[in-house]
MIDOSE-1310 file (N, C-alpha, C; in nm, 2 decimals, decimal comma, always signed):
residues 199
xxxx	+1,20/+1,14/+0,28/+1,20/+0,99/+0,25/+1,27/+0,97/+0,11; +1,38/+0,90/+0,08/+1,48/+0,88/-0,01/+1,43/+0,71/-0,11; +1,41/+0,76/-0,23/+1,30/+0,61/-0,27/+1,39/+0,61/-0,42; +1,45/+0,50/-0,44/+1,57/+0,48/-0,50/+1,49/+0,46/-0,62
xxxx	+1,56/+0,46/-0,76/+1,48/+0,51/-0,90/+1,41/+0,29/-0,90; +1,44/+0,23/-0,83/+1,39/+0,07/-0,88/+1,29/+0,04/-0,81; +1,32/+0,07/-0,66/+1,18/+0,16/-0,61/+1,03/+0,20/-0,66; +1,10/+0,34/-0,70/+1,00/+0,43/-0,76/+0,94/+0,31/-0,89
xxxx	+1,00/+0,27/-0,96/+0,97/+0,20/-1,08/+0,88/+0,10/-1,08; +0,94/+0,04/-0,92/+0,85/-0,08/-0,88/+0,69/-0,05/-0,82; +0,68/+0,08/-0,78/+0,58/+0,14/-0,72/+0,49/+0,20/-0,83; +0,54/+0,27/-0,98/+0,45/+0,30/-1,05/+0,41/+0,20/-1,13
xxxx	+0,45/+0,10/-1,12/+0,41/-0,04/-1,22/+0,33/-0,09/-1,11; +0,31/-0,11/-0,98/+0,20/-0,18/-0,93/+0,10/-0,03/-0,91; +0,12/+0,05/-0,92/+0,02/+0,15/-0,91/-0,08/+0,11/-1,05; -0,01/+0,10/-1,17/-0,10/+0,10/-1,29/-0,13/-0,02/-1,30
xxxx	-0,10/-0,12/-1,27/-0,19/-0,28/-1,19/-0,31/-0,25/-1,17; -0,28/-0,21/-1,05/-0,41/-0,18/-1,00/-0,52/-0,10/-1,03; -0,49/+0,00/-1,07/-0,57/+0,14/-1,18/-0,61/+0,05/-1,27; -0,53/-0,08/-1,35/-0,65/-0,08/-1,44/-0,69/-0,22/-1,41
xxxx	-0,69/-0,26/-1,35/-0,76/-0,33/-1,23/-0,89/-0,28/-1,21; -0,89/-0,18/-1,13/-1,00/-0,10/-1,09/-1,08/-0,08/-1,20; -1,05/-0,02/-1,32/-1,12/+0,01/-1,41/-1,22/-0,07/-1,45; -1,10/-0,19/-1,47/-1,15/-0,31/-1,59/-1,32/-0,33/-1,49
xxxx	-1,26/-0,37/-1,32/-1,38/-0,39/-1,23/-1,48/-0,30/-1,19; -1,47/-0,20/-1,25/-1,56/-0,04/-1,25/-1,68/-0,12/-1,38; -1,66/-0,17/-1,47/-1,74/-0,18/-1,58/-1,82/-0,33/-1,58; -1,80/-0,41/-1,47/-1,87/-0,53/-1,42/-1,93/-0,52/-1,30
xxxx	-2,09/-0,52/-1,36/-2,18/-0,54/-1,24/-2,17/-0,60/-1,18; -2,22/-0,64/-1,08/-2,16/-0,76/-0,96/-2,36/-0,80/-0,98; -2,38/-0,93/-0,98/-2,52/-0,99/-1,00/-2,59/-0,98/-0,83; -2,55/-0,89/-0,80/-2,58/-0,96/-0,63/-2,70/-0,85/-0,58
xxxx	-2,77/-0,77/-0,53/-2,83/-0,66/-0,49/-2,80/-0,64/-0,35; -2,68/-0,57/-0,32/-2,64/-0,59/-0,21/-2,57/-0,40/-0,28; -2,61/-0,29/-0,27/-2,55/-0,15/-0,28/-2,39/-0,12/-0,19; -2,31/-0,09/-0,29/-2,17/-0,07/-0,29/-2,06/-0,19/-0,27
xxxx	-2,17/-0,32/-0,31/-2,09/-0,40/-0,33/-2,00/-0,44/-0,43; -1,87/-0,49/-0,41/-1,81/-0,49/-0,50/-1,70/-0,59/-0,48; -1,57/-0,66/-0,57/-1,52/-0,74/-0,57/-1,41/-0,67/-0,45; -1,35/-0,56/-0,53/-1,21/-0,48/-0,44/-1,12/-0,58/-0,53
xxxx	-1,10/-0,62/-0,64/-0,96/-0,67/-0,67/-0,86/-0,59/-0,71; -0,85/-0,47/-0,66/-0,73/-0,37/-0,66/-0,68/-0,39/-0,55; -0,73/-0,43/-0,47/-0,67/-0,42/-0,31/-0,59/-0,57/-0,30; -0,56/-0,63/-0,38/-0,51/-0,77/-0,40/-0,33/-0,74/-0,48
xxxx	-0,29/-0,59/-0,50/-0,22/-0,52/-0,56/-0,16/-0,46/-0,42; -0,27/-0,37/-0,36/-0,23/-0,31/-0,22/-0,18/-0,47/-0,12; -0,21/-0,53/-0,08/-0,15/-0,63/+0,01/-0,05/-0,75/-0,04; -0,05/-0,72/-0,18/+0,13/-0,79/-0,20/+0,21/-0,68/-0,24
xxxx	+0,19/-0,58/-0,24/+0,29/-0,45/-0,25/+0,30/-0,46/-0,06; +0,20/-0,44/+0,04/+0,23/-0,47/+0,18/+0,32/-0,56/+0,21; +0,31/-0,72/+0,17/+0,35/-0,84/+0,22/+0,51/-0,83/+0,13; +0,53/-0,77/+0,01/+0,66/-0,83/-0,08/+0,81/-0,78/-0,01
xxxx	+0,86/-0,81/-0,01/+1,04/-0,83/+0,06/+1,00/-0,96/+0,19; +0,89/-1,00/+0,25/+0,95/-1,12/+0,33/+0,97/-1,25/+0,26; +1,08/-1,33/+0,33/+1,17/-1,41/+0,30/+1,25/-1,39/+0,21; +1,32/-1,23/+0,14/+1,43/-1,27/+0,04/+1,51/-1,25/+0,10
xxxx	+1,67/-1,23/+0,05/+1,78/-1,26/+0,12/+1,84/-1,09/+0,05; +1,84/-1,04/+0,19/+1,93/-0,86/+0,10/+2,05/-0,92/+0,01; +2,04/-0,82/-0,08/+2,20/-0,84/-0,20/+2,28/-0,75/-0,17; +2,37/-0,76/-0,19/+2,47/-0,65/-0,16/+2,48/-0,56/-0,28
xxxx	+2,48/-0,41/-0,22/+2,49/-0,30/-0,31/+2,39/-0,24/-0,35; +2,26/-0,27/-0,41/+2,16/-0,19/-0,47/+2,05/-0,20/-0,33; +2,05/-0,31/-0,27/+1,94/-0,36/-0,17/+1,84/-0,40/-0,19; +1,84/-0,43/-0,31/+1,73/-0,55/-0,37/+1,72/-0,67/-0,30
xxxx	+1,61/-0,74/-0,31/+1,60/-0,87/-0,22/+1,58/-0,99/-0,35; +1,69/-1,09/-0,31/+1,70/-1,20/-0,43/+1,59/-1,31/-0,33; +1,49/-1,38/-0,40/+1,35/-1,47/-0,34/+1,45/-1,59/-0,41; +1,41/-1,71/-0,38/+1,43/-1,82/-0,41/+1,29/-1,91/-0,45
xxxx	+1,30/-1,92/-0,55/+1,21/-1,97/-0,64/+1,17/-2,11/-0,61; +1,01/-2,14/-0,60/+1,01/-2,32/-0,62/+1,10/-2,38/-0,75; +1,03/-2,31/-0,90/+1,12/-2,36/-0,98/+1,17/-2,25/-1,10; +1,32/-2,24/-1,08/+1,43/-2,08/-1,14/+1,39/-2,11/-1,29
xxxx	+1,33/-2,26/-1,32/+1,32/-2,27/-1,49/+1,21/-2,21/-1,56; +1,10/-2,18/-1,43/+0,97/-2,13/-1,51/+0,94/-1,93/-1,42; +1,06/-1,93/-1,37/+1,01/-1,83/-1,34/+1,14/-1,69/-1,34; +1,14/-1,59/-1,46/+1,21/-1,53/-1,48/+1,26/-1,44/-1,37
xxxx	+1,46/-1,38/-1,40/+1,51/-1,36/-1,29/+1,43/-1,23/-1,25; +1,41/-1,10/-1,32/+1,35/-0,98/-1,28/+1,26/-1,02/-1,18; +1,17/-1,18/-1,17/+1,10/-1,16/-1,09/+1,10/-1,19/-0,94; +1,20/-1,28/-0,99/+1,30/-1,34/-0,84/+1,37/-1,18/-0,74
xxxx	+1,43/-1,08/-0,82/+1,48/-0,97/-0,77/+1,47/-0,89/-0,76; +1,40/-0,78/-0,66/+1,33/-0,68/-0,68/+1,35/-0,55/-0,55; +1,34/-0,44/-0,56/+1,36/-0,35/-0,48/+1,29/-0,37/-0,32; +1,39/-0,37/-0,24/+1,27/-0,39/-0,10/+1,38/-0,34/+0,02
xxxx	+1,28/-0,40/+0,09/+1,12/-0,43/+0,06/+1,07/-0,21/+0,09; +0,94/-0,22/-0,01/+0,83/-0,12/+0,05/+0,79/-0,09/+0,16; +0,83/+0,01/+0,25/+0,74/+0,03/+0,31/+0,63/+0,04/+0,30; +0,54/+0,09/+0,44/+0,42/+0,12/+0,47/+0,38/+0,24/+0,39
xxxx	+0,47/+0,32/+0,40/+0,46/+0,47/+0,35/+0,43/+0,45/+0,19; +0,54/+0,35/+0,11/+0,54/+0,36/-0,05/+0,40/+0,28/-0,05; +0,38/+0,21/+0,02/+0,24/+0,12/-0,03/+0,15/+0,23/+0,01; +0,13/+0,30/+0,09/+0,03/+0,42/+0,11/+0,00/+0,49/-0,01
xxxx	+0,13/+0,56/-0,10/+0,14/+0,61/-0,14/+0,10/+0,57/-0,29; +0,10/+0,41/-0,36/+0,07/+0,37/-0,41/-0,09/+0,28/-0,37; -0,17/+0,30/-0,29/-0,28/+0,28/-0,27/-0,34/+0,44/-0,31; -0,32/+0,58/-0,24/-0,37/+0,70/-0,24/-0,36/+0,75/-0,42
xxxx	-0,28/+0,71/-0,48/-0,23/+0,72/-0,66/-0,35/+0,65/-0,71; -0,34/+0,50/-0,66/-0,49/+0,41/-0,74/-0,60/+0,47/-0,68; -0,66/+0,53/-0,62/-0,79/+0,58/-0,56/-0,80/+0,77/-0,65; -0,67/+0,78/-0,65/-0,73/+0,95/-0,70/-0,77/+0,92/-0,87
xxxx	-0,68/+0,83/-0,93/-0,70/+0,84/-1,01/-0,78/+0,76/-1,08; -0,86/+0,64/-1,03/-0,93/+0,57/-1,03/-1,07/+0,63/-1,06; -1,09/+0,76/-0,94/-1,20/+0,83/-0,94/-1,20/+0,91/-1,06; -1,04/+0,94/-1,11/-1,06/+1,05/-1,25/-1,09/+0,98/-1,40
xxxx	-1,07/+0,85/-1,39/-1,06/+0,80/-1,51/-1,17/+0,71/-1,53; -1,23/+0,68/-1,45/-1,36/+0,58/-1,44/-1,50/+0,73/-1,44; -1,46/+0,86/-1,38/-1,54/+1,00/-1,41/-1,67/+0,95/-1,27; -1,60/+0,87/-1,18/-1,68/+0,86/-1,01/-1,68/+0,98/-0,97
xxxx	-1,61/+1,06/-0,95/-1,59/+1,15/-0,87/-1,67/+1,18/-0,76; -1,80/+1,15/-0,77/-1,90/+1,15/-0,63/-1,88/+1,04/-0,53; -1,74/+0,95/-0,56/-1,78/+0,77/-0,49/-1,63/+0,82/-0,43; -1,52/+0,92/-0,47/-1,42/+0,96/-0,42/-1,40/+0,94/-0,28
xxxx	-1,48/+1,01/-0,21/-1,48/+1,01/-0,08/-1,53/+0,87/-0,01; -1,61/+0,80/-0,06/-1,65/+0,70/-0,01/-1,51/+0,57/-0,04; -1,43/+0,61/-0,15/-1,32/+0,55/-0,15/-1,18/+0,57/-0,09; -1,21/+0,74/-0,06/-1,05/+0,75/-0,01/-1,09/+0,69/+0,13
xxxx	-1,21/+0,72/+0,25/-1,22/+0,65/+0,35/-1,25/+0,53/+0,38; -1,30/+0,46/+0,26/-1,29/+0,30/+0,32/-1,16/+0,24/+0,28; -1,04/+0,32/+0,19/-0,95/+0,27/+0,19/-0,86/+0,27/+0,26; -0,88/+0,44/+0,33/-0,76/+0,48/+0,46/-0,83/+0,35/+0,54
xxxx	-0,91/+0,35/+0,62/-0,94/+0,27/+0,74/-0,95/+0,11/+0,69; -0,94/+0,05/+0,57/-0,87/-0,08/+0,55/-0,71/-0,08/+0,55; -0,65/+0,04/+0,47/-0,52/-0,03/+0,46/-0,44/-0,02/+0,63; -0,49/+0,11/+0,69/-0,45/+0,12/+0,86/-0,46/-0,04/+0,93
xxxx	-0,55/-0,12/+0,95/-0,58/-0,22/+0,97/-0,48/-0,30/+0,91; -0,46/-0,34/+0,78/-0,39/-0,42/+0,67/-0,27/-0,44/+0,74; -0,17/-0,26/+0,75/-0,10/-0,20/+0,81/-0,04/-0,28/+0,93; -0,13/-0,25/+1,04/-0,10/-0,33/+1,14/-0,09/-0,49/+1,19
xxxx	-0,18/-0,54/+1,09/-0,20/-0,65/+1,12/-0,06/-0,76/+1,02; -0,01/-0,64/+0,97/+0,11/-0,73/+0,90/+0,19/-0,72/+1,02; +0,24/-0,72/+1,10/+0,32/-0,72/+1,19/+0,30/-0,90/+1,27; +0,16/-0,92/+1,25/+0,10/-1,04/+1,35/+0,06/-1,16/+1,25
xxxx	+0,07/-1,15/+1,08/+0,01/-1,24/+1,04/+0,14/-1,28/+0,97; +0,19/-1,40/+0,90/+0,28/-1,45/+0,82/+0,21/-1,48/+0,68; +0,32/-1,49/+0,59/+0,29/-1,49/+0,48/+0,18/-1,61/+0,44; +0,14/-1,66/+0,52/+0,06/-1,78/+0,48/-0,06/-1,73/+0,54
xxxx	-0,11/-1,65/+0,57/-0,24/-1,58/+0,65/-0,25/-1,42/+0,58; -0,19/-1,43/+0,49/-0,25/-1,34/+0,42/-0,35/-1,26/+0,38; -0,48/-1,42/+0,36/-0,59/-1,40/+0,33/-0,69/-1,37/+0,40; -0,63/-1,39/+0,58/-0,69/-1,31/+0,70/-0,70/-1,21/+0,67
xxxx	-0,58/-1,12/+0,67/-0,58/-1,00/+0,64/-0,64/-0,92/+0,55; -0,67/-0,99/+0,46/-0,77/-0,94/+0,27/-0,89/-0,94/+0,39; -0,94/-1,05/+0,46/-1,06/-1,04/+0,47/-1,11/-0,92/+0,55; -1,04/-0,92/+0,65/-1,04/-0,78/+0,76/-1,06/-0,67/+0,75
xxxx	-0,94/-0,68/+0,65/-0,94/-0,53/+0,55/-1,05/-0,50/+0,43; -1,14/-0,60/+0,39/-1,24/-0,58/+0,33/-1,36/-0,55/+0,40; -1,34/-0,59/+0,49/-1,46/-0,57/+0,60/-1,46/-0,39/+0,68; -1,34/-0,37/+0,70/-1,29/-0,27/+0,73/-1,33/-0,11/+0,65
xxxx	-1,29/-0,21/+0,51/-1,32/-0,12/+0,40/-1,46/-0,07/+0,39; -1,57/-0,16/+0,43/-1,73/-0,13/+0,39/-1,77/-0,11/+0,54; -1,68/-0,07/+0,61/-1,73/-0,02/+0,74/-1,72/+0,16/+0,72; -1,60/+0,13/+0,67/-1,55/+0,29/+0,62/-1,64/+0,39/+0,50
xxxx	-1,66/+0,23/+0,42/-1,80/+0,33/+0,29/-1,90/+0,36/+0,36; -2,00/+0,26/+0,48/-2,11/+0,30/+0,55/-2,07/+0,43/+0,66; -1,94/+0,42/+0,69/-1,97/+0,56/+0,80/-2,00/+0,71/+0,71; -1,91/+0,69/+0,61/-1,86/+0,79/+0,48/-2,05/+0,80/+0,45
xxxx	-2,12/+0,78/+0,42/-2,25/+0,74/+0,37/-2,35/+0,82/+0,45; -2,36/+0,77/+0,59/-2,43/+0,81/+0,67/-2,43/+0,96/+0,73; -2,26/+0,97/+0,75/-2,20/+1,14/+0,71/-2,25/+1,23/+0,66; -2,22/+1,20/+0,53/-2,28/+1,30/+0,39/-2,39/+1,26/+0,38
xxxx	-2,47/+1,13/+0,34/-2,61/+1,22/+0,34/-2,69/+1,21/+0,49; -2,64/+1,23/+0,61/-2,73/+1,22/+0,72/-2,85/+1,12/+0,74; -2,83/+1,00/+0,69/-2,91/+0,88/+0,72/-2,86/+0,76/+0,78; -2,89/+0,76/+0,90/-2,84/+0,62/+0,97/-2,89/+0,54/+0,99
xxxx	-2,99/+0,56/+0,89/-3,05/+0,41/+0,85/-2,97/+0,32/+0,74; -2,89/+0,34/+0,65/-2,76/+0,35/+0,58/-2,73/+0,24/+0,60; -2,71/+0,23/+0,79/-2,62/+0,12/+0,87/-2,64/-0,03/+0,85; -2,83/-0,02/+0,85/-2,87/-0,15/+0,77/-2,83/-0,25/+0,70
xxxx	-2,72/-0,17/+0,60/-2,66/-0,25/+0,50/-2,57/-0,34/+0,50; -2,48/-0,30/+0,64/-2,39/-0,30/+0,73/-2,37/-0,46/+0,68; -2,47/-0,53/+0,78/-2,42/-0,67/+0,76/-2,43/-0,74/+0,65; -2,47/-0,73/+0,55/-2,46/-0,77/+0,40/-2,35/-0,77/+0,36
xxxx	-2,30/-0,62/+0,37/-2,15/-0,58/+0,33/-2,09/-0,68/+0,40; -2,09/-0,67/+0,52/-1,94/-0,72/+0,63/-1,93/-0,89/+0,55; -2,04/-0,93/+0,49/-2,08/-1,12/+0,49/-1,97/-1,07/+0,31; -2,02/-1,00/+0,27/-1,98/-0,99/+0,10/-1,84/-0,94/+0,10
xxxx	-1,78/-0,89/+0,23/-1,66/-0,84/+0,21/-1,58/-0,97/+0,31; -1,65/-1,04/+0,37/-1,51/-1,15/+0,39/-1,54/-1,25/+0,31; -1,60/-1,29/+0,20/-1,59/-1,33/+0,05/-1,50/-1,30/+0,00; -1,50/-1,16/-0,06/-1,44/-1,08/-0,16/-1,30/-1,07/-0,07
xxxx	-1,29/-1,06/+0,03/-1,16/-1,05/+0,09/-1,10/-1,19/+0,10; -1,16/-1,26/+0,15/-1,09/-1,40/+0,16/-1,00/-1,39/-0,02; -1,06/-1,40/-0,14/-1,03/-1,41/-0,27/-0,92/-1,33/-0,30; -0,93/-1,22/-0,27/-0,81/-1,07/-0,28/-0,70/-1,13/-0,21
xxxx	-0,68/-1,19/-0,12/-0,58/-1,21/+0,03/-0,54/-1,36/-0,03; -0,60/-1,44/-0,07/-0,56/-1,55/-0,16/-0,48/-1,55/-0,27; -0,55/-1,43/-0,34/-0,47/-1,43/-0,42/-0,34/-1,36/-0,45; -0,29/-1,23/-0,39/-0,22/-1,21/-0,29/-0,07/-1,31/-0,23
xxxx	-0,15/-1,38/-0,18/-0,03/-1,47/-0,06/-0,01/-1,58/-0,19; -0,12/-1,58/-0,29/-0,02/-1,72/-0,36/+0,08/-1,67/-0,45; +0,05/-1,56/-0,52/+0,18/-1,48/-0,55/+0,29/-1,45/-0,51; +0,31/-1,44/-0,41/+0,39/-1,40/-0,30/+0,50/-1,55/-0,25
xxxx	+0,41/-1,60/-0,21/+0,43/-1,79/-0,23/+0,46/-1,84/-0,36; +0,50/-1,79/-0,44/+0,54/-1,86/-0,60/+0,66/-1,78/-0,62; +0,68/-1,66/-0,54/+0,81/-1,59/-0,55/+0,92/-1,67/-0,41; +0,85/-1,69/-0,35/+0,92/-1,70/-0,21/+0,89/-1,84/-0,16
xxx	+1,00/-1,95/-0,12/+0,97/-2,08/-0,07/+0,90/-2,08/+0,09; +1,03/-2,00/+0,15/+1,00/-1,99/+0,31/+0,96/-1,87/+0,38; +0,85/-1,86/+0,47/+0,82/-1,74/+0,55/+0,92/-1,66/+0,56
């Protein structure tokens, strides 16, 4: 897989987005008593790294995609023009980067596993469902994939420590992650929508 240096550039700048994203949200309790609940605003990084190259127009020569702006006065050109689009694979690869090292720098390391699998089994979902949602349904998608995600932490859970009573928690989560997902997927698609006029 051949990943051009604007690319690569564009992929470790939303990686460290998100990482310290993650972080910042590693050190804010969430007021709720609902166990492994959490906001997920890293994953609001993963699904406009998913969604970014639709509607720009290819350039010729580098294969950058030029977006057309609501307004070119308030919104600088670097951001109008950018490497695209990412595939599945580079957003993979920049979701798997914020999760390893998220767990090394925050010193989780026991929540690792509980994050690399509710992440594989959200972004797979995320994944596919970009194929069927437009840029304006975005926030479908956050939701899904948040829900997906705390389906993935309770299997991971019940696994390792052998309690399926775990599952309990189940619907709390699913109600708190199409919250927290609806917000991620909002936020997300309006970004995306401030780069880009039309689907």
């Amino acid at each position: 897989m051949r990943i051009t240096v604007k690319k690569l550039t564009l992929m470790s700048l939303l990686t460290a987005v998100a990482l310290i994203v993650f972080i910042i949200e590693a050190q804010i309790p969430l007021p709720v008593p609902i166990p492994g609940a959490k906001l997920g605003l890293a994953n609001t990084v993963t699904l406009f790294a998913l969604f970014l190259g639709r509607g720009g127009q290819p350039r010729q020569g580098d294969g950058s995609l030029v977006f057309a702006c609501e307004d070119k006065r308030t919104v600088p050109l670097s951001w109008r023009t950018v490497p695209a689009p990412l595939t599945t694979a580079n957003v993979f690869m920049i979701l798997i980067c914020r999760i390893i090292l998220g767990a090394a720098f925050t010193g989780r390391i026991a929540a690792f596993i509980y994050s690399i699998v509710g992440g594989m089994l959200s972004f797979a979902v995320q994944a596919a469902m970009k194929r069927i949602v437009t840029n304006k349904q975005i926030w479908v998608c956050g939701a899904v994939g948040a829900v997906f995600h705390n389906i993935g932490q309770i299997l991971a859970a019940m696994l390792i420590t052998s309690t399926p009573s775990i599952a309990a928690y189940l619907p709390l989560l699913i109600i708190a992650g199409i919250i927290t997902g609806v917000i991620t997927g909002l936020t997300a698609q309006l970004t995306i929508m401030r780069l880009t006029i039309n689907d």
